[in-house]
RODREN-953413 format. One line per field, with one value per residue: x, y, z of N, C-alpha, C in turn. Coordinates in pm, whole numbers, plus 50000, padded with zeros to 5 digits. Each point is the difference from the previous one (the first is absolute). Layout:
<sites>
n_x = [X  ...] $
n_y = [Y  ...] $
n_z = [Z  ...] $
ca_x = [X  ...] $
ca_y = [Y  ...] $
ca_z = [Z  ...] $
c_x = [X  ...] $
c_y = [Y  ...] $
c_z = [Z  ...] $
</sites>
This chain:
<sites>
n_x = [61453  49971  50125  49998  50087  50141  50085  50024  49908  49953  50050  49934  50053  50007  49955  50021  49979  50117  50075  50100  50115  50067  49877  49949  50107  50102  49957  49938  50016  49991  49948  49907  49912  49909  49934  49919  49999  49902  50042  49928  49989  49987  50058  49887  50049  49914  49971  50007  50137  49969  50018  50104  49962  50123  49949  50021  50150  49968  50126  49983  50113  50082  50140  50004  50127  50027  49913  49867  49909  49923  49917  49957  50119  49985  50153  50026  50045  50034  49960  50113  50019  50080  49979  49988  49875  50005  49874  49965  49844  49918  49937  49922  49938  49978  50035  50007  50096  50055  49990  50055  49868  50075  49956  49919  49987  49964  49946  49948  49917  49910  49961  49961  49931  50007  50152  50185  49947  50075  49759  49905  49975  49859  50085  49976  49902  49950  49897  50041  50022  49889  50091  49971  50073  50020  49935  49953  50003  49994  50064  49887  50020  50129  50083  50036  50114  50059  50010  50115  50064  50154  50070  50055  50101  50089  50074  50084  50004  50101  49948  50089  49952  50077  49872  50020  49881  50031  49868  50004  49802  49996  49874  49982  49914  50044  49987  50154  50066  49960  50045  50117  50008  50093  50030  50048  49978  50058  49959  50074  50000  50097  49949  50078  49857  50040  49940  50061  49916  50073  49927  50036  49892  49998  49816  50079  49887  50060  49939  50077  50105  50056  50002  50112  50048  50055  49946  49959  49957  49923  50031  50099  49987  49983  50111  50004  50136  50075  50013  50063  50103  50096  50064  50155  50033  50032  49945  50005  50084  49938  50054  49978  50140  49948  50144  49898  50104  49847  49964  50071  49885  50022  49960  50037  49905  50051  49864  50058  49920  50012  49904  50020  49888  50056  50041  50039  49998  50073  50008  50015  49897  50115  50143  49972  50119  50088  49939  50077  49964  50098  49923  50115  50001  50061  49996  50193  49973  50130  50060] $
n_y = [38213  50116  50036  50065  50097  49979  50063  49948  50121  49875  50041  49942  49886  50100  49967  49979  50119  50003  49978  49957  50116  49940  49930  50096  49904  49946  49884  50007  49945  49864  50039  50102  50016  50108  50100  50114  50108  50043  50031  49930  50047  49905  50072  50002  50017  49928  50020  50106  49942  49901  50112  50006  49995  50108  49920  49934  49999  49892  49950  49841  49988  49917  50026  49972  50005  49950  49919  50042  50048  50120  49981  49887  50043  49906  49961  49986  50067  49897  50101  50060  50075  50085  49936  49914  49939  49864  49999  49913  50046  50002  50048  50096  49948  50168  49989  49835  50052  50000  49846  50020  49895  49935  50094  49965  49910  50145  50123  49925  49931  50078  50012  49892  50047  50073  50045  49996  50114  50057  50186  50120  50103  49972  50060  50141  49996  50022  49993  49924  50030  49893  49914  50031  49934  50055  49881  50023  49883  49858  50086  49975  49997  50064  49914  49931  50077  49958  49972  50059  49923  50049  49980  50011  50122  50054  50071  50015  50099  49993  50122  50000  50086  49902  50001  49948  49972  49900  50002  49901  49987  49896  49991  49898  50086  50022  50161  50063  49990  50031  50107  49974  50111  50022  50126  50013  50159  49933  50098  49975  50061  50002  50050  49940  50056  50108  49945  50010  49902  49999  49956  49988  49925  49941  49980  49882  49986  49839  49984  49914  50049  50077  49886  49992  50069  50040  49899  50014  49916  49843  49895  50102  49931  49857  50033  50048  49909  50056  49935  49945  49960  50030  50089  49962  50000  50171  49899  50153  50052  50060  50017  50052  49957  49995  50014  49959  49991  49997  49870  49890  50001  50109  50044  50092  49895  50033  50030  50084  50005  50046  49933  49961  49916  49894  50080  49897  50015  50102  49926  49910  49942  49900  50097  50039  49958  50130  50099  49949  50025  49930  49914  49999  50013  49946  49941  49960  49904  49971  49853] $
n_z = [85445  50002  49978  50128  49972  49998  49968  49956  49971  50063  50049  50126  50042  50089  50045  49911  49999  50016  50129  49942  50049  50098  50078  49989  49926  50127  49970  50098  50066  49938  50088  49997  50110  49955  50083  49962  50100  49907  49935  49869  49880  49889  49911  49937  49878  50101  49945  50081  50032  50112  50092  49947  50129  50100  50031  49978  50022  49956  50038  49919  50016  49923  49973  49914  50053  49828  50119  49909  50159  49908  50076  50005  50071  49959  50112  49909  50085  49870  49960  50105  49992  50014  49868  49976  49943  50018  49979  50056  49955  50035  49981  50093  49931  50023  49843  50075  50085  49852  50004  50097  50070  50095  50033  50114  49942  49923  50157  50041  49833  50019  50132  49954  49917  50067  49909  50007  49956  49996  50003  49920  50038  49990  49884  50030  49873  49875  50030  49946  49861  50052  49927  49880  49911  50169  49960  50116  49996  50053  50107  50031  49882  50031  49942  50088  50082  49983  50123  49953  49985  50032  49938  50034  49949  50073  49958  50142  49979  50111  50023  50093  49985  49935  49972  49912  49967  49962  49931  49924  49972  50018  49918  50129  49978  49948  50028  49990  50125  50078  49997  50119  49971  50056  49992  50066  50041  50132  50089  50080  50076  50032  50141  50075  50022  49918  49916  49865  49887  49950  49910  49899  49930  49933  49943  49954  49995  49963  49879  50022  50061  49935  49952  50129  50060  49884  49957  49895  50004  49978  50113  49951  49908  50056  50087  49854  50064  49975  49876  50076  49947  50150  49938  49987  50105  50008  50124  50062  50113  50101  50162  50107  50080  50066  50094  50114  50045  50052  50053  50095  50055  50036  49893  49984  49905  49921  49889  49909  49941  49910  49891  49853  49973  49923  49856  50028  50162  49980  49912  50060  49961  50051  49994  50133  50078  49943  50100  50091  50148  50039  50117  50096  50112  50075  50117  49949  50029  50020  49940] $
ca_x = [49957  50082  50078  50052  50174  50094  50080  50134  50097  50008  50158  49942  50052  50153  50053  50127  50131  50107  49973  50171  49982  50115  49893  49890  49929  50001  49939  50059  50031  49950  49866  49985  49860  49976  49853  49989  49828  50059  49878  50050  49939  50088  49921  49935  49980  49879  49872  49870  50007  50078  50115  50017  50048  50093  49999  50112  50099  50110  50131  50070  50140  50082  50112  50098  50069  49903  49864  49888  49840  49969  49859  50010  50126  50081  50152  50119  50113  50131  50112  49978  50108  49971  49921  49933  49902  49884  49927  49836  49939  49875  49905  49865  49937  49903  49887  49879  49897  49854  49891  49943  49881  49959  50143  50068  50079  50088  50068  50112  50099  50099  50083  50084  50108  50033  50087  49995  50046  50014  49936  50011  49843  49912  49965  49850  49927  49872  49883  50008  49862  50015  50004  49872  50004  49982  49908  49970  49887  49941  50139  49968  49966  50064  50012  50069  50149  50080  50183  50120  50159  50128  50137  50142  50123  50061  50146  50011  50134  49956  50092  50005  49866  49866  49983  50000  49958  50011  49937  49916  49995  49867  49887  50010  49848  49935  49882  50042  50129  50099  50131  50007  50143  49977  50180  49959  50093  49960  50132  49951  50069  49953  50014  49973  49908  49914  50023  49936  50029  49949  50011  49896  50015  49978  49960  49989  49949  49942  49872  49854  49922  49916  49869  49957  49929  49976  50023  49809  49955  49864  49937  50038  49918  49826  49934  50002  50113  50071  50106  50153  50172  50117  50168  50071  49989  50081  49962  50123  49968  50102  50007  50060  49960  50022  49988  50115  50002  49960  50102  50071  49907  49885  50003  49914  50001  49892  50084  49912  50014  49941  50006  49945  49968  50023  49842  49912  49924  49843  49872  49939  49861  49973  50112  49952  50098  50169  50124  49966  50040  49996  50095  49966  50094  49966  50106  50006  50127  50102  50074] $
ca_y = [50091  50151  50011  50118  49911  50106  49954  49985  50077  50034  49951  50126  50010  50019  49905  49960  50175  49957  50137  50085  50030  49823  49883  50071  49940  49851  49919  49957  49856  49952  50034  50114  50066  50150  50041  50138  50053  50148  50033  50043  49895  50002  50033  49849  50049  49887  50051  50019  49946  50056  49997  49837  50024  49925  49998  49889  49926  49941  49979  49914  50016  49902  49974  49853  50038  50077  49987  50054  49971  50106  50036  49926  50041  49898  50093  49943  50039  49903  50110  50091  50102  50123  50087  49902  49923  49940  49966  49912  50037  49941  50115  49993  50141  50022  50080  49946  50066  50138  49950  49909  50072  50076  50097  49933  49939  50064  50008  49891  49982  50117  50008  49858  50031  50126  49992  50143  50030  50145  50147  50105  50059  50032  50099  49998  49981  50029  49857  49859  49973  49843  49998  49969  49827  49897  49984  49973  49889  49967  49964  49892  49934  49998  49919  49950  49982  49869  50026  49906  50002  50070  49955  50065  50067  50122  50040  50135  50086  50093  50106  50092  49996  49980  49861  49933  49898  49936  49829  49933  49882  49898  49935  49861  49905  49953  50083  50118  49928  50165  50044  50159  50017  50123  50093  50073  50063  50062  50076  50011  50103  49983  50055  49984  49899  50002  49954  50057  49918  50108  49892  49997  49904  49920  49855  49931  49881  49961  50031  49880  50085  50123  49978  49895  50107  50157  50017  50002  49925  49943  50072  50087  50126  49972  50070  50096  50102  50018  49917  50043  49921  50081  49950  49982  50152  50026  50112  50011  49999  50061  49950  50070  49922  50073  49895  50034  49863  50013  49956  49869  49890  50075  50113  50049  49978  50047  49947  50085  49922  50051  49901  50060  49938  50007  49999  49865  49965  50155  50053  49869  50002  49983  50084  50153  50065  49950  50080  49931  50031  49926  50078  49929  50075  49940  49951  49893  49903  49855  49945] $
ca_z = [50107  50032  50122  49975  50029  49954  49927  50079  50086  50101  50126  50046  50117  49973  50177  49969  50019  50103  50078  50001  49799  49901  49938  49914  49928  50036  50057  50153  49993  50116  49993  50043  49959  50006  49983  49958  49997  49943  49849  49817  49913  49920  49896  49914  49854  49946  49961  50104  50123  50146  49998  50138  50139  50049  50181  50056  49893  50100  49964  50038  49940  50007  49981  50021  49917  49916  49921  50097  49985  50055  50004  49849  49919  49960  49863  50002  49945  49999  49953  50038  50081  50049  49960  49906  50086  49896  50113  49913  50109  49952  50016  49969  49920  50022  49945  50007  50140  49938  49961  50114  50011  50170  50057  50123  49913  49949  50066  50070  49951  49966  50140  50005  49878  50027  50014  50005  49870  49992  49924  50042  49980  49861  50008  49911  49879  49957  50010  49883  49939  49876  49881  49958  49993  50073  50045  50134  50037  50140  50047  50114  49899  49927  50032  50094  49975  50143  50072  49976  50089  49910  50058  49941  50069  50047  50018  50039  50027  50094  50004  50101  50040  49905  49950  49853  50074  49847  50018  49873  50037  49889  50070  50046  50029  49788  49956  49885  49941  49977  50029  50065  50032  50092  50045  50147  49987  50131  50120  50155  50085  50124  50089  50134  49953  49905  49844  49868  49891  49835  49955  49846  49915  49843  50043  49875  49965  49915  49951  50094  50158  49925  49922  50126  50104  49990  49876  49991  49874  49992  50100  50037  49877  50040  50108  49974  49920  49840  49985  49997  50026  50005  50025  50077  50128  50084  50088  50079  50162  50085  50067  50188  50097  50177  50120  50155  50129  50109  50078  49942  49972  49908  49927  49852  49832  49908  49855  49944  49866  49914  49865  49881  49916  49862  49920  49947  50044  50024  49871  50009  50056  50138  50043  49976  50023  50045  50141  50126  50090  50174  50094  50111  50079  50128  50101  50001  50085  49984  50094] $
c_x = [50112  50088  50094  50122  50080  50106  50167  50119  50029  50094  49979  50065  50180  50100  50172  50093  50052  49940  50137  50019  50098  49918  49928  49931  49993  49905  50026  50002  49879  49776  49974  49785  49979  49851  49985  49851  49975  49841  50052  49926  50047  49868  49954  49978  49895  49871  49887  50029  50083  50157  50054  50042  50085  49993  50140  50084  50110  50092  50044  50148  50047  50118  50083  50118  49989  49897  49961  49884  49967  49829  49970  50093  50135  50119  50156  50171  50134  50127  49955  50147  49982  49957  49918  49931  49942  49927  49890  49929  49851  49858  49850  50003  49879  49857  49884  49911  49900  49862  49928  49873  49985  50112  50077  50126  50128  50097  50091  50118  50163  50093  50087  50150  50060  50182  50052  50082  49997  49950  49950  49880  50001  49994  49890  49983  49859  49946  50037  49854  50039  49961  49852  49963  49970  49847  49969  49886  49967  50125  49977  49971  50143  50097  50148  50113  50060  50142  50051  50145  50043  50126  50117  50111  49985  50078  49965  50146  50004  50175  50003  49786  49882  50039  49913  49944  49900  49920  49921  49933  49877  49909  50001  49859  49945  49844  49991  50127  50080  50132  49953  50155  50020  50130  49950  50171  49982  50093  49944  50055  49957  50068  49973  49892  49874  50075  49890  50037  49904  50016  49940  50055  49927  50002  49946  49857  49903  49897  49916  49981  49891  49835  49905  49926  49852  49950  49817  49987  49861  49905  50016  49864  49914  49937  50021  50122  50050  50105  50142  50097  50054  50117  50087  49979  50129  49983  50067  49917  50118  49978  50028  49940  50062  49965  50069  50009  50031  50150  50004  49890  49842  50033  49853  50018  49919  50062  49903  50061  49942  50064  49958  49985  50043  49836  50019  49930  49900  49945  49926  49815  49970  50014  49913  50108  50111  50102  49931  50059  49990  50077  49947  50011  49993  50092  50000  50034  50039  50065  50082] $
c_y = [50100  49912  50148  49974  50160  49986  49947  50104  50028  49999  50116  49953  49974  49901  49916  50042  49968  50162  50044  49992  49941  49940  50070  49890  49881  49924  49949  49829  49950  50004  50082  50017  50091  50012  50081  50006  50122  50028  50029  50011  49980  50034  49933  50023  49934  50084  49955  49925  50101  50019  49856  50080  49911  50051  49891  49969  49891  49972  49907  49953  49841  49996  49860  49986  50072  50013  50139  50008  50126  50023  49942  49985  49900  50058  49894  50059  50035  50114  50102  50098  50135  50105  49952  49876  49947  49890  49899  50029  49909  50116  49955  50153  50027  50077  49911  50059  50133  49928  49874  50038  50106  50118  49973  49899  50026  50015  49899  49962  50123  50037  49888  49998  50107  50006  50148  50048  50157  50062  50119  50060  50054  50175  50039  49995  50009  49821  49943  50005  49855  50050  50036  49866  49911  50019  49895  49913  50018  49909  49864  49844  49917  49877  49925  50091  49938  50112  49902  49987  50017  49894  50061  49999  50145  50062  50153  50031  50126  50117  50097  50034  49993  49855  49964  49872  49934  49865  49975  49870  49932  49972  49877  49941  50003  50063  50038  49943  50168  50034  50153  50030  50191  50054  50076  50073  50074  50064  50016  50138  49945  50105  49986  49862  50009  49915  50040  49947  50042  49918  50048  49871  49970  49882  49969  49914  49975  50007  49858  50043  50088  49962  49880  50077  50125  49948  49923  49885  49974  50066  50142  50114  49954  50066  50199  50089  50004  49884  50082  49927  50078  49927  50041  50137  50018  50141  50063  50043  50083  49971  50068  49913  50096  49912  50115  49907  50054  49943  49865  49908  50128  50115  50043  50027  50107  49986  50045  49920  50056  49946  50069  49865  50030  50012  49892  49960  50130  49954  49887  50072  49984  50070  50146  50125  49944  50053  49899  50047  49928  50054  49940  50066  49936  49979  49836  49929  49897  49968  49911] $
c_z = [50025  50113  50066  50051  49986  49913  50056  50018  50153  50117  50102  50163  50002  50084  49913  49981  50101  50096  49970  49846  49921  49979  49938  49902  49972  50096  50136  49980  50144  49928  50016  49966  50063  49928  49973  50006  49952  49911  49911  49922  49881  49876  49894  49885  49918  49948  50120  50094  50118  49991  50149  50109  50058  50155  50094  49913  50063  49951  50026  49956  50060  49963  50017  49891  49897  49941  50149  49919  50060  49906  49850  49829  50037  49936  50048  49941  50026  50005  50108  50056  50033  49893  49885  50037  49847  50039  49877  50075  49941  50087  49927  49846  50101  49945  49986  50131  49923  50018  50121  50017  50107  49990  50115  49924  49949  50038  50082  49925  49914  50106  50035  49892  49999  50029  49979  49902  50047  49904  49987  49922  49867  49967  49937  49940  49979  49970  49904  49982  49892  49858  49932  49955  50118  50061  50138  50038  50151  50014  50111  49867  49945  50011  50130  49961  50130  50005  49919  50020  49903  50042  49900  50067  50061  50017  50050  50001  50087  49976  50110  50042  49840  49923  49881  49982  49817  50049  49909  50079  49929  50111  50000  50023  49884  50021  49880  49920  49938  50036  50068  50040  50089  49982  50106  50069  50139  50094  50089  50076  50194  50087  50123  50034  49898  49884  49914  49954  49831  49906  49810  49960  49876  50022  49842  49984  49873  49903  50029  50120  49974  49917  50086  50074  49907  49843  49995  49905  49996  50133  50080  49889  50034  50083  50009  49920  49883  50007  50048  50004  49997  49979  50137  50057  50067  50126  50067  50085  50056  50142  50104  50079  50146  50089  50109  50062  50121  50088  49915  49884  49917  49905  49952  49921  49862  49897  49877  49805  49885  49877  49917  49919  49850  49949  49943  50092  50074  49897  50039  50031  50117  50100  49982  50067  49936  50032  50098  50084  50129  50095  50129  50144  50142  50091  49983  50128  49988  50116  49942] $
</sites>
């Protein structure tokens, strides 16, 4: 059964940006939850599905020594100083939210998972026209893809206002049994109480991710498409994030994202985009 979902490009609430520009990129200690009411949506490269809506984002944060717990993101790390960080982290993949049945669904689970990653708008272009080889079944036919977990490492490196941010990780629920790996290259500017965070990255993944999610076989041609196996993918992304802080406990959030799918997975049958565009914009609050 069709599931509609997004891709894991997603990091659309900002609430872990320090408000001063020494923490900019350190973790507060202790607990910390935060809400965000706003509107988004994140863009869906599924052949004929919804785009996912973002109405609520919440922020749940744990710190305990060096472990923490931030919105289903499990991290442990043993190495840290003033400018270097290596971190184990364990993470949801989210290119199974392309294929949930309900959108309500989607959405929750995409807002639940929702972390922060510093992107930036789609410039223009003429319509992607699909291949002639890909042929288009009945996308409500096609067969299960499941969420699956990641566990790995992280190493950041921080420089006066930018940051270098290195993570390789494996799949732990034996779907795919894939590999994803990310370089992510970010700066902040702050003023007073505005912040700007600018972010491009390079996202590595696997060709069992790739022929997991995006790839056609038996019941995929049964139900109309062209055989496809993709190989390994490398997507990039760019990133603007904007915050004001209002006062102690509120701001306002927004967050603009713009992706470019690898052509191993634009060519997919399934895949009818691969510029994506998200974006969120709202009033957060914490405590």
């Amino acid at each position: 059964m069709y599931k509609a979902g997004l891709l894991l490009v997603i990091a659309l609430f900002s609430g872990a940006l320090s408000a001063s520009e020494e923490t900019i990129y350190t973790a507060h200690s202790g607990w910390q939850f935060g809400l965000s009411a706003g509107y988004g949506e994140i863009e869906n490269p599924i052949h004929d599905a919804d785009d996912i809506p973002l109405y609520v984002i919440p922020k749940v944060e744990v710190f305990y020594g060096d472990f923490a717990f931030s919105n289903f993101e499990l991290s442990w790390t043993p190495l840290s100083n003033d400018n270097h960080q290596l971190s184990f982290v364990s993470k949801m993949n989210r290119d199974g939210l392309y294929f949930i049945d309900s959108l309500a669904a989607s959405s929750v689970v995409a807002s639940l998972t929702s972390t922060v990653m510093p992107g930036a708008p789609r410039p223009p272009s003429a319509q992607q026209q699909p291949r002639d080889t890909k042929k288009v079944g009945d996308i409500t036919k096609i067969r299960d893809r499941e969420l699956s977990f990641l566990a790995g490492a992280q190493y950041l490196y921080d420089w006066q206002q930018w940051r270098l941010s290195a993570s390789y990780f494996t799949e732990i629920t034996h779907y795919h049994h894939g590999q994803e790996g990310s370089l992510v290259l970010s700066r902040y500017q702050q003023w007073h109480k505005h912040l700007l965070v600018a972010a491009a990255e390079i996202q590595y993944q696997s060709n069992e991710i790739t022929k997991y999610y995006y790839g056609s076989q038996r019941q995929e041609i049964v139900a109309g498409f062209s055989r496809y196996q993709p190989e390994h993918a490398f997507n990039k992304s760019l990133q603007l994030t904007y915050q004001y802080q209002i006062n102690e406990d509120w701001r306002f959030i927004s967050d603009l994202k713009w992706q470019v799918l690898d052509s191993e997975i634009a060519d997919s049958p399934l895949v009818s985009k691969q510029h994506l565009l998200s974006y969120y914009a709202g009033v957060a609050w914490s405590f």
